[in-house]
C-alpha positions in Angstrom: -14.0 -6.1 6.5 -13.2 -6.0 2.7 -12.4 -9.2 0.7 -8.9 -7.4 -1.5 -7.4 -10.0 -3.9 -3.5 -9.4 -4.7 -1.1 -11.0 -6.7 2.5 -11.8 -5.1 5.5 -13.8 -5.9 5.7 -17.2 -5.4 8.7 -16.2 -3.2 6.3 -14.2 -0.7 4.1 -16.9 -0.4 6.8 -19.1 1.0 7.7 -16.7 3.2 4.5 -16.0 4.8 3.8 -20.0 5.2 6.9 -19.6 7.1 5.2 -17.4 9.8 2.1 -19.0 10.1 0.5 -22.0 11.9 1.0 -23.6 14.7 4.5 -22.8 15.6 4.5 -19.4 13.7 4.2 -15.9 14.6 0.5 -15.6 12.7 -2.5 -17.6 12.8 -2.8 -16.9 9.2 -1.8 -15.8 6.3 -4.7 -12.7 6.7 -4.0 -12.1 9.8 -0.2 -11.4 8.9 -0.9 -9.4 5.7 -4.0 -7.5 7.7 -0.4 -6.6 10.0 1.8 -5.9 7.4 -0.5 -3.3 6.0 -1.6 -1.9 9.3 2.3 -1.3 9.9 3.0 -0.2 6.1 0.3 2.7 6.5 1.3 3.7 9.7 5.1 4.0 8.8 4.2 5.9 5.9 1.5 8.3 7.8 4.1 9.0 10.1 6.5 9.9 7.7 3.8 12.0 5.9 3.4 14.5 8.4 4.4 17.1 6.2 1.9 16.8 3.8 -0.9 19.7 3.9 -3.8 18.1 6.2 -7.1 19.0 3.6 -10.6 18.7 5.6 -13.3 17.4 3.0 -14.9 20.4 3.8 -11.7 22.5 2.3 -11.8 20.5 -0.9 -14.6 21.8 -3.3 -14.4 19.0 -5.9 -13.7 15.5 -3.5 -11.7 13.8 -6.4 -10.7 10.5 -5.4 -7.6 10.2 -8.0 -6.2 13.5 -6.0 -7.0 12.8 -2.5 -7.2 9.9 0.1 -9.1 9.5 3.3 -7.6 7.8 6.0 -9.4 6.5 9.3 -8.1 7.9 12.6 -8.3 5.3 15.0 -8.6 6.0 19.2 -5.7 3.9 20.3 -7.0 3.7 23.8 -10.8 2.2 22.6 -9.9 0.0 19.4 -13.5 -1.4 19.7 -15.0 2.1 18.7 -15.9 2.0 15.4 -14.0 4.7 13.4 -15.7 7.9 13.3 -13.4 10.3 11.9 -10.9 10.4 9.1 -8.5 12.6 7.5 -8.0 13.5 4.0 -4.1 14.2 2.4 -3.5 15.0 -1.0 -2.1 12.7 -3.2 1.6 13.7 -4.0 3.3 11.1 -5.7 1.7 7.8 -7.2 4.4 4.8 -7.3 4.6 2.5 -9.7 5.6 -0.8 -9.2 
C-alpha cells in the first residue's frame, strides 16, 4: 500500500472519530477512508460505463494527464494480486 497524505476539514475529522474505535463501525480512521474510496471509485466506474474502454495497446502516446488505469479486481479471489487493469480517458477534471 501507498502512504497518500490529504487535507480535510476539521469537520470530517470529527466525523470519522465518530465511526471509529471500539464501539464504531471502523477500526480506524484508514480503514474507513481506505472504504470510502474503494466505494467512491466504484460508484463512479459504474456510472462510467459509457466512457470508450482504450487498451494501452490502442493509445500510441500513454499520457498520464489524458488517461487513467484502473485495476480490475476478481471478486471471487480478493487475495490474487491484481493482474489486469483498464485504461479510460480522461473526460472531465473537477475542481474542488
Amino acid at each position: 500500500m501507498k502512504i497518500v497524505t490529504i487535507n480535510v476539514p476539521e469537520s470530517y475529522i470529527e466525523a470519522i472519530n465518530r465511526l471509529i474505535g471500539e464501539n464504531g463501525l471502523y477500526p480506524s480512521r484508514s480503514e474507513l477512508i481506505r472504504c470510502a474510496v474503494r466505494e467512491f471509485l466504484l460508484k463512479e466506474l459504474r456510472l462510467a460505463k459509457h466512457i470508450p474502454d482504450y487498451n494501452k495497446s490502442d493509445v500510441d502516446d500513454y499520457d498520464k494527464e489524458k488517461f487513467v488505469r484502473v485495476p480490475i479486481v476478481d471478486s471471487e479471489n480478493k487475495k490474487t494480486p491484481v493482474q489486469e487493469f483498464k485504461t479510460y480517458k480522461i473526460i472531465k477534471r473537477l475542481e474542488f
